[in-house]
TIMI-932658 format. One record per residue: residue number from 1; residue in three letters; chain; x, y, z negated of N, C-alpha, C in turn. Coordinates in steps of 0.1 Angstrom, whole numbers, plus 5000, padded with zeros to 4 digits. Layout:
+-----+---------+--------+------+------+------+------+------+------+------+------+------+
: num : residuo : cadena :  n.x :  n.y :  n.z : ca.x : ca.y : ca.z :  c.x :  c.y :  c.z :
+-----+---------+--------+------+------+------+------+------+------+------+------+------+
: NUM :     ALA :      A :    X :    Y :    Z :    X :    Y :    Z :    X :    Y :    Z :
...
+-----+---------+--------+------+------+------+------+------+------+------+------+------+
END
This chain:
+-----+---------+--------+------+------+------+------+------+------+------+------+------+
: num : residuo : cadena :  n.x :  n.y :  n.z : ca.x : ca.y : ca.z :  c.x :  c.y :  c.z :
+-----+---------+--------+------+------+------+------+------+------+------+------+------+
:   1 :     UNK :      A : 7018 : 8685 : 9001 : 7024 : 8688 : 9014 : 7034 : 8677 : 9017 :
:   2 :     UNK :      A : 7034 : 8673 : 9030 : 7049 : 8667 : 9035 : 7058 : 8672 : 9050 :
:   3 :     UNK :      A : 7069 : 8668 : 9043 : 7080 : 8673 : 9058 : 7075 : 8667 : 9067 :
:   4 :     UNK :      A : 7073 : 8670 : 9081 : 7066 : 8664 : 9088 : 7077 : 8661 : 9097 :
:   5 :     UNK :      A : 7087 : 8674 : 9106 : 7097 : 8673 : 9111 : 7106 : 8685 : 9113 :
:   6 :     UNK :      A : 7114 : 8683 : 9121 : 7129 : 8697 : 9124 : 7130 : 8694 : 9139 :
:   7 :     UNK :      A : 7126 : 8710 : 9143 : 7130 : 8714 : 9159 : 7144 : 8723 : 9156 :
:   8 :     UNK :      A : 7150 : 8715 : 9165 : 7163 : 8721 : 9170 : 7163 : 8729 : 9184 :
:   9 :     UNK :      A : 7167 : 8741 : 9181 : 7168 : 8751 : 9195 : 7181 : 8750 : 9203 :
:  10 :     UNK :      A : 7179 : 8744 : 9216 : 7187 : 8739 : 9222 : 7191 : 8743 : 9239 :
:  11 :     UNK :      A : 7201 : 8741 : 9242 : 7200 : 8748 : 9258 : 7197 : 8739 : 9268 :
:  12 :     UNK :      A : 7197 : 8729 : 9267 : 7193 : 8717 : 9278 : 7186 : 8701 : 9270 :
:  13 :     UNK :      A : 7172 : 8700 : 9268 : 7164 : 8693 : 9262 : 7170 : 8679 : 9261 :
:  14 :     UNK :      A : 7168 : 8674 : 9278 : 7174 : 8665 : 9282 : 7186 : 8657 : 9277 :
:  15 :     UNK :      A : 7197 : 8666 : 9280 : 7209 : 8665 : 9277 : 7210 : 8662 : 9257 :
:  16 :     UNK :      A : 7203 : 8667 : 9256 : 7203 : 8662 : 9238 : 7194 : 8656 : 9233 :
:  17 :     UNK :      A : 7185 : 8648 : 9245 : 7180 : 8639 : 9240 : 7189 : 8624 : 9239 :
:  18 :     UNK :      A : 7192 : 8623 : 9256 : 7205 : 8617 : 9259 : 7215 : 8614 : 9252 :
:  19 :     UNK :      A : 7223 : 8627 : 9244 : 7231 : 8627 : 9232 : 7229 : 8618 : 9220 :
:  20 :     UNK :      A : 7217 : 8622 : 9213 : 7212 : 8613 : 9200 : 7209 : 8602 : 9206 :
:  21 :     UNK :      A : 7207 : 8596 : 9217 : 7202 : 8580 : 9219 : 7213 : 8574 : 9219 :
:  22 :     UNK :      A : 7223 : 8582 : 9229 : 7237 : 8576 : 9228 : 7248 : 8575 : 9217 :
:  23 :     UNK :      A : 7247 : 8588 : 9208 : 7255 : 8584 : 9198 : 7249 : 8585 : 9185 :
:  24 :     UNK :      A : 7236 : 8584 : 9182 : 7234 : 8580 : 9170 : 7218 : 8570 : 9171 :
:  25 :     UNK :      A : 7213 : 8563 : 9183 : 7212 : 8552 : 9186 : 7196 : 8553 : 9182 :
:  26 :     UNK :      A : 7190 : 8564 : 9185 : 7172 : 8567 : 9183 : 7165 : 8569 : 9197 :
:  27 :     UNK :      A : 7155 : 8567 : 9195 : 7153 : 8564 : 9208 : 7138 : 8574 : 9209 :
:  28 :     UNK :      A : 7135 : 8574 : 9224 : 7127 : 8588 : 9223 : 7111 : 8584 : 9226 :
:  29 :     UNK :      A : 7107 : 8594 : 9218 : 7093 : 8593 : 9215 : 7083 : 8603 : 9224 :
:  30 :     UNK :      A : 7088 : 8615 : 9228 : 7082 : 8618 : 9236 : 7088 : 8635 : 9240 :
:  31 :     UNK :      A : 7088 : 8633 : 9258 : 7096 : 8645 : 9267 : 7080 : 8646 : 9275 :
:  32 :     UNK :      A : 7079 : 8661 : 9270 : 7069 : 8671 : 9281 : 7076 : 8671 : 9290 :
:  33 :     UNK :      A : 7069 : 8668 : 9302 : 7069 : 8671 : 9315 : 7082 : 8682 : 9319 :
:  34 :     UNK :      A : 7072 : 8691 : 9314 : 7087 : 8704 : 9317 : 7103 : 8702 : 9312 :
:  35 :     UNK :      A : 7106 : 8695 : 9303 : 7116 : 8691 : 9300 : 7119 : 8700 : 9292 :
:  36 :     UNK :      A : 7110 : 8707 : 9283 : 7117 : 8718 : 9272 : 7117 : 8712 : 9257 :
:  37 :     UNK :      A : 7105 : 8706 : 9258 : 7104 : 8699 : 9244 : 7105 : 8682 : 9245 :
:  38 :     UNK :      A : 7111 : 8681 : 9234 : 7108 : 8660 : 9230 : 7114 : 8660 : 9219 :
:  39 :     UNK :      A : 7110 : 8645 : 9219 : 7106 : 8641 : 9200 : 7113 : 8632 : 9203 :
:  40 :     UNK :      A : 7123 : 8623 : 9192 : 7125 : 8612 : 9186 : 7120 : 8606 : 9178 :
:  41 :     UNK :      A : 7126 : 8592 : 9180 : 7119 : 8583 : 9169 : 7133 : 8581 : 9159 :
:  42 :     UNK :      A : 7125 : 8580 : 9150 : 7136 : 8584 : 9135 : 7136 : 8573 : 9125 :
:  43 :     UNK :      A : 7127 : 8568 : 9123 : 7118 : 8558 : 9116 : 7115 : 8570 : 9101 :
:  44 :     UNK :      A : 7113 : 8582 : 9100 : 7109 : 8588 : 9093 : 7100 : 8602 : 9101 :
:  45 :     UNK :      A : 7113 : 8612 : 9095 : 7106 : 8621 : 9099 : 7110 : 8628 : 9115 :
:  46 :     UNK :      A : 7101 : 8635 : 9119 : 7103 : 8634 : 9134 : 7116 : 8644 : 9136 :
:  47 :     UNK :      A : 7122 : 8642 : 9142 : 7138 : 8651 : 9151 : 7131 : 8655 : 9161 :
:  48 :     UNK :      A : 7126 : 8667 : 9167 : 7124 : 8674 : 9178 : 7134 : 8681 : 9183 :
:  49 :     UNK :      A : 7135 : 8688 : 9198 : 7142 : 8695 : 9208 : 7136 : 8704 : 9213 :
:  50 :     UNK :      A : 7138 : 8718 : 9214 : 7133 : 8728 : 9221 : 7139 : 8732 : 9230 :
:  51 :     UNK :      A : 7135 : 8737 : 9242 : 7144 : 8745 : 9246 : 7148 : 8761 : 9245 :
:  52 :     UNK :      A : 7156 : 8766 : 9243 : 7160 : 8781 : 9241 : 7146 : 8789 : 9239 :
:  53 :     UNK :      A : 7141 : 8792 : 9256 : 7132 : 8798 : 9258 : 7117 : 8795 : 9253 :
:  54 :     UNK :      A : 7117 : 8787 : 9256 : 7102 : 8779 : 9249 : 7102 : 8785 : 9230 :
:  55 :     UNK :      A : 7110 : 8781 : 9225 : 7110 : 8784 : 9209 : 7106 : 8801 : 9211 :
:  56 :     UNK :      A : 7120 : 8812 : 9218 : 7110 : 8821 : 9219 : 7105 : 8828 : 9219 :
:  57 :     UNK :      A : 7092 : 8820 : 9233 : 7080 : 8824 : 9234 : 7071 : 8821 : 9220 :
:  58 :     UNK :      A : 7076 : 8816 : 9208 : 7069 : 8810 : 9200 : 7075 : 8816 : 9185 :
:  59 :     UNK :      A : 7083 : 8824 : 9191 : 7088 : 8836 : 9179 : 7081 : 8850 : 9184 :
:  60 :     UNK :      A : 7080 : 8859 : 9171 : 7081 : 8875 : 9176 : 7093 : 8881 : 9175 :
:  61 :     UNK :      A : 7106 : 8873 : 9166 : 7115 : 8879 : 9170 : 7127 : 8870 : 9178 :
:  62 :     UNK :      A : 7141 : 8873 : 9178 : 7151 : 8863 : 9183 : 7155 : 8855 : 9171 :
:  63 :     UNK :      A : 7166 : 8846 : 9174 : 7171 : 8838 : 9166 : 7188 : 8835 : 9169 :
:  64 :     UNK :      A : 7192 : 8832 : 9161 : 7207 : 8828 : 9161 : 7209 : 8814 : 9170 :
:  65 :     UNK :      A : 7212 : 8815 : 9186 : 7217 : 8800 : 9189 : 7231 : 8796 : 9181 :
:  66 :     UNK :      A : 7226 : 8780 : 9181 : 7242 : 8775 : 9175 : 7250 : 8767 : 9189 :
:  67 :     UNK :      A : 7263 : 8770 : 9184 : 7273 : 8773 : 9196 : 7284 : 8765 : 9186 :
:  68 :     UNK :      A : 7290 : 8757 : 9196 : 7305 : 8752 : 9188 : 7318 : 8764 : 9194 :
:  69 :     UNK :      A : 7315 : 8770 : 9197 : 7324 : 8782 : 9196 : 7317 : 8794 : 9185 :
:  70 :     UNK :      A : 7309 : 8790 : 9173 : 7314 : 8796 : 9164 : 7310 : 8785 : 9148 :
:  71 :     UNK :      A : 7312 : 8792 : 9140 : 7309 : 8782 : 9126 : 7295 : 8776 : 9126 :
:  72 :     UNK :      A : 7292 : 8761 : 9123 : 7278 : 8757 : 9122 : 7267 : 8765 : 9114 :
:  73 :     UNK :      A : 7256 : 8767 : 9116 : 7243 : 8776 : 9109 : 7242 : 8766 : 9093 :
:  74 :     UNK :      A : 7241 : 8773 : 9085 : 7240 : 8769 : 9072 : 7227 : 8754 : 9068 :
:  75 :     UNK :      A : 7229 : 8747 : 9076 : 7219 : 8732 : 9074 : 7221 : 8722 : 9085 :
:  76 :     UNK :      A : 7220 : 8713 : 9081 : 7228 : 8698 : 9087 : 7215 : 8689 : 9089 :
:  77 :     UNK :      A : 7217 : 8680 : 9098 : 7205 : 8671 : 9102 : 7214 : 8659 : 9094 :
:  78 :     UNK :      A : 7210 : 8651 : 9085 : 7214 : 8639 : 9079 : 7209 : 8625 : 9082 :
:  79 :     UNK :      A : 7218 : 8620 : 9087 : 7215 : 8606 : 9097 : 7223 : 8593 : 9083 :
:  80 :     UNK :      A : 7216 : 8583 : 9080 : 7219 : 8575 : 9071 : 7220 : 8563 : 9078 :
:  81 :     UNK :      A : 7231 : 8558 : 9077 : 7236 : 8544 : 9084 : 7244 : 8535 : 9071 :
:  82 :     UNK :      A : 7243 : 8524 : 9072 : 7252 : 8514 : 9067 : 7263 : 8511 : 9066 :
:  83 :     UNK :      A : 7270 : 8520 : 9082 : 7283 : 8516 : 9085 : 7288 : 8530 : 9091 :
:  84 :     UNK :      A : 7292 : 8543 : 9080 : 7297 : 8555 : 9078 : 7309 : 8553 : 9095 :
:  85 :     UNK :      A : 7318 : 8547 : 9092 : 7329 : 8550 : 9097 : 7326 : 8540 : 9115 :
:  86 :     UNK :      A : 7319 : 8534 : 9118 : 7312 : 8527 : 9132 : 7307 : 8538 : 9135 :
:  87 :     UNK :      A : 7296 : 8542 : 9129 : 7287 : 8555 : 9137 : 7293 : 8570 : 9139 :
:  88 :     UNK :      A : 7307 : 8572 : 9131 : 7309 : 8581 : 9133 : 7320 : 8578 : 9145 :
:  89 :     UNK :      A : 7324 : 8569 : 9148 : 7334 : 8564 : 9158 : 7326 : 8566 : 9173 :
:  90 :     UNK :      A : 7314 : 8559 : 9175 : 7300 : 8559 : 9181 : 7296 : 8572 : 9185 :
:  91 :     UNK :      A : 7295 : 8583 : 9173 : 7290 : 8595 : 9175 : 7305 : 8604 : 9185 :
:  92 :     UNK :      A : 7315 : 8602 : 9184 : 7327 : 8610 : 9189 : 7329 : 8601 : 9204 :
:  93 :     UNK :      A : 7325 : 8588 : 9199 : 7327 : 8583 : 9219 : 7316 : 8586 : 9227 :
:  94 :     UNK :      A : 7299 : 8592 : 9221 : 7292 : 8597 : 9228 : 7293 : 8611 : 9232 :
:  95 :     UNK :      A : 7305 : 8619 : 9228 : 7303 : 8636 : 9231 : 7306 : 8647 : 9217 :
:  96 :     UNK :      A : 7300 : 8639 : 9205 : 7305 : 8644 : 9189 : 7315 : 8654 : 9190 :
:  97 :     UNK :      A : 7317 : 8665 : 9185 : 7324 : 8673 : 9176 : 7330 : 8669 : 9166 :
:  98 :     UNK :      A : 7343 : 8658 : 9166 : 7349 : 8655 : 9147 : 7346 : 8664 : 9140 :
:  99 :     UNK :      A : 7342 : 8667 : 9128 : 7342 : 8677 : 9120 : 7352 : 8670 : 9110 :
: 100 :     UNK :      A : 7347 : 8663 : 9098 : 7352 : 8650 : 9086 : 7352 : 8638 : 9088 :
: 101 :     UNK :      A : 7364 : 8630 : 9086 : 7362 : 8614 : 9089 : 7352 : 8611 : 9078 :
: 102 :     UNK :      A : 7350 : 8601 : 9078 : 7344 : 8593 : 9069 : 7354 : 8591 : 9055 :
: 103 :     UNK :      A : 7348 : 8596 : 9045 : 7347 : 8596 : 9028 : 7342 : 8591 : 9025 :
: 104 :     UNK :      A : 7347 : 8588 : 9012 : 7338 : 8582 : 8998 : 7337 : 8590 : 8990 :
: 105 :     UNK :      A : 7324 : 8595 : 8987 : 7325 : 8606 : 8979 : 7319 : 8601 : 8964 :
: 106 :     UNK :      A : 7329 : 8612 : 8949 : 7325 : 8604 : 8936 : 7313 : 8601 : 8934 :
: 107 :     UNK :      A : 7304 : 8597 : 8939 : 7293 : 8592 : 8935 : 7291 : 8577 : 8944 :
: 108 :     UNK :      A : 7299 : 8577 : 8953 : 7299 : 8561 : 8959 : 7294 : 8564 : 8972 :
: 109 :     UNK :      A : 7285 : 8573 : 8977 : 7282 : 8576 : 8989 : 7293 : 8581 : 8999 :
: 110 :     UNK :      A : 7296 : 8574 : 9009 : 7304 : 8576 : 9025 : 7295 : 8583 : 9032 :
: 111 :     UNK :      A : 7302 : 8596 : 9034 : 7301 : 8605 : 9043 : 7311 : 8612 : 9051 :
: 112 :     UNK :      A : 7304 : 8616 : 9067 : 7313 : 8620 : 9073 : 7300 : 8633 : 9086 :
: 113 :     UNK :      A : 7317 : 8635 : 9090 : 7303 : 8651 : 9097 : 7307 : 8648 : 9112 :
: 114 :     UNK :      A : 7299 : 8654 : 9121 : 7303 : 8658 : 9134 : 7291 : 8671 : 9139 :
: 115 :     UNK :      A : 7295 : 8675 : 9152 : 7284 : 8685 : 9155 : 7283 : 8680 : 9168 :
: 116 :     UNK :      A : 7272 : 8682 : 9170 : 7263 : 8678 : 9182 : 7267 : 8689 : 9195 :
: 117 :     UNK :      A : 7262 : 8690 : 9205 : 7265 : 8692 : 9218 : 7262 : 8708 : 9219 :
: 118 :     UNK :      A : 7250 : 8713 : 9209 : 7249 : 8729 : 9204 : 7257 : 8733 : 9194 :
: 119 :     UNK :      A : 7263 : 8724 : 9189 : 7273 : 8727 : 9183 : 7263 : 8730 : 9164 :
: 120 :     UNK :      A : 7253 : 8718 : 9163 : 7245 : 8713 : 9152 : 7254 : 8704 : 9142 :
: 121 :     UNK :      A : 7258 : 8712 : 9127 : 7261 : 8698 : 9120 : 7253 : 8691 : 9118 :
: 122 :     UNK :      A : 7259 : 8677 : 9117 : 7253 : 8665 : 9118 : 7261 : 8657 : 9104 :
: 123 :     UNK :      A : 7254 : 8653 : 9097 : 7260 : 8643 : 9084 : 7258 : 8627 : 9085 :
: 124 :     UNK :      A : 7264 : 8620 : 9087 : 7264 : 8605 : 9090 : 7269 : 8601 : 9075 :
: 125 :     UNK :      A : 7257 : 8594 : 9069 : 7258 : 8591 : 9051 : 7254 : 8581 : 9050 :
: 126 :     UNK :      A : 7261 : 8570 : 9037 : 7250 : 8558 : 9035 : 7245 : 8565 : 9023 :
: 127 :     UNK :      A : 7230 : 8555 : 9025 : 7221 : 8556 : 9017 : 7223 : 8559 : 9005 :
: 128 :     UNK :      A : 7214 : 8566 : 8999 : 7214 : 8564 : 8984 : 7206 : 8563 : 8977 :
: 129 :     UNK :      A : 7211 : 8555 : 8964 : 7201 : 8545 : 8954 : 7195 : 8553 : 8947 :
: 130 :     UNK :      A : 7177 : 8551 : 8947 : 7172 : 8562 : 8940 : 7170 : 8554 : 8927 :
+-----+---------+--------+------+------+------+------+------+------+------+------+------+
END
């Protein structure tokens, strides 16, 4: 098996497509018509967008939206950059949530957080040596 990709349930598609292009610099792979769903380009695995209702019609039950008026949902979308403390500067002049500046954490990896516009954590990390 492989990860293929992660749909984020969202309240305005558009608007957070716009978001990720602007502040973490991916660019988009494909918006249905209706404007409920689209895909980014990741150079890996695909980042998708839903909208609220569309997801769902695609559940039998509800779901928890995430809201920056309360604590983020237990998983983070992990964006790997070379320059931790640029993109997180990048990510807060596009609309970002500061959560953590940028660290050096004991193992040598810089990380830092913010939340996205649903109020999604987001982890801005360099790479690491496998």
């Amino acid at each position: 098996m492989k990860f293929a990709y992660t749909i984020l349930y969202v309240n305005d598609v558009t608007a957070s497509i716009e978001f990720y292009e602007r502040a973490f610099g991916m660019t988009r792979r494909f918006v249905h018509e209706s404007n409920t769903y689209a895909e980014l380009e990741t150079e890996g695995t695909t980042l998708s967008f839903a909208q609220h209702d569309l997801a769902r019609s695609n559940l039998p039950i509800d779901f928890v939206k995430s809201s920056l008026q309360q604590a983020p949902a237990g998983f983070e979308i992990g964006i790997s950059t070379d320059d931790v403390p640029a993109a997180y500067a990048l990510a807060i002049a596009a609309g970002a949530t500061p959560l953590a500046e940028p660290k050096t954490k004991p193992w040598g990896q810089v990380v830092a957080y913010v939340r996205d516009l649903d109020g999604v954590l987001v982890e801005l990390c360099t790479p690491m040596g496998l």
